[in-house]
C-alpha positions in Angstrom: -205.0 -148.6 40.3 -204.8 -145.1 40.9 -205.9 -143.6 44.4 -208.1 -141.0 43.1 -211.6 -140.9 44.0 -213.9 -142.0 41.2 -216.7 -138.9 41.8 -214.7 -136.1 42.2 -211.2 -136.6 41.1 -209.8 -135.9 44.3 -205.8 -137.6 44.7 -203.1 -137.1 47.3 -201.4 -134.0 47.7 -197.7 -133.1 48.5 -196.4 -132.4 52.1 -192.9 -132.2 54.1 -191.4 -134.3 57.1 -189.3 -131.8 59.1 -186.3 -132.7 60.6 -184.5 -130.9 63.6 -182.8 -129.0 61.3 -185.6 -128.0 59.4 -184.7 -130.2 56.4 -187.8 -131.1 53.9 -188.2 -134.8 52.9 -191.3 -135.1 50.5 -194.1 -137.9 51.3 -197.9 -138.0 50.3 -201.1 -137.4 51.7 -203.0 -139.9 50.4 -207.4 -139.1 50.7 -209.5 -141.2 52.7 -210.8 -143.7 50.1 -213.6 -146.3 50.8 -215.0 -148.9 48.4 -218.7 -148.4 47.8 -221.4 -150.1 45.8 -223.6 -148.0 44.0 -226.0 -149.2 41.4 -224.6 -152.8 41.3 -221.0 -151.3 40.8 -218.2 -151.1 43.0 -216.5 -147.6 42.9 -214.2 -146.0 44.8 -215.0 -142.9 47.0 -213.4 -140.4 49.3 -215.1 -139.8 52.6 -216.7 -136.5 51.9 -218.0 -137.5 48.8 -219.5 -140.4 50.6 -220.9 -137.5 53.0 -222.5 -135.4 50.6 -223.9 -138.5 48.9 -225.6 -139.8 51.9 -226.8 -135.8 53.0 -228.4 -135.7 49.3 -229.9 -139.1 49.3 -232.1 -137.6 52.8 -232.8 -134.4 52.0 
């Protein structure tokens, strides 16, 4: 399964480890996903969708 959030589309992004040296090793930011029920179905969500959800459902 990918880690992309099911609402918006939203993945990782690229970023660099720096050594002493200032040498760049790649790794991945991976988005804050949470597993949410909505409607009877289990989706996956990153936290400010999740935010802007819940601030829509109030207003």
């Amino acid at each position: 399964m990918a880690k992309l959030c099911d609402q918006c589309g939203r993945g990782s992004a690229k970023a660099t480890n720096r050594s002493h040296s200032n040498i760049a090793t790649l790794r991945r930011q991976y988005i804050n996903l949470q597993t949410k029920h909505i409607d009877g179905t289990k989706v996956k969500l990153c936290t400010s969708c999740i935010r802007t959800n819940t601030k829509k459902a109030t207003a």
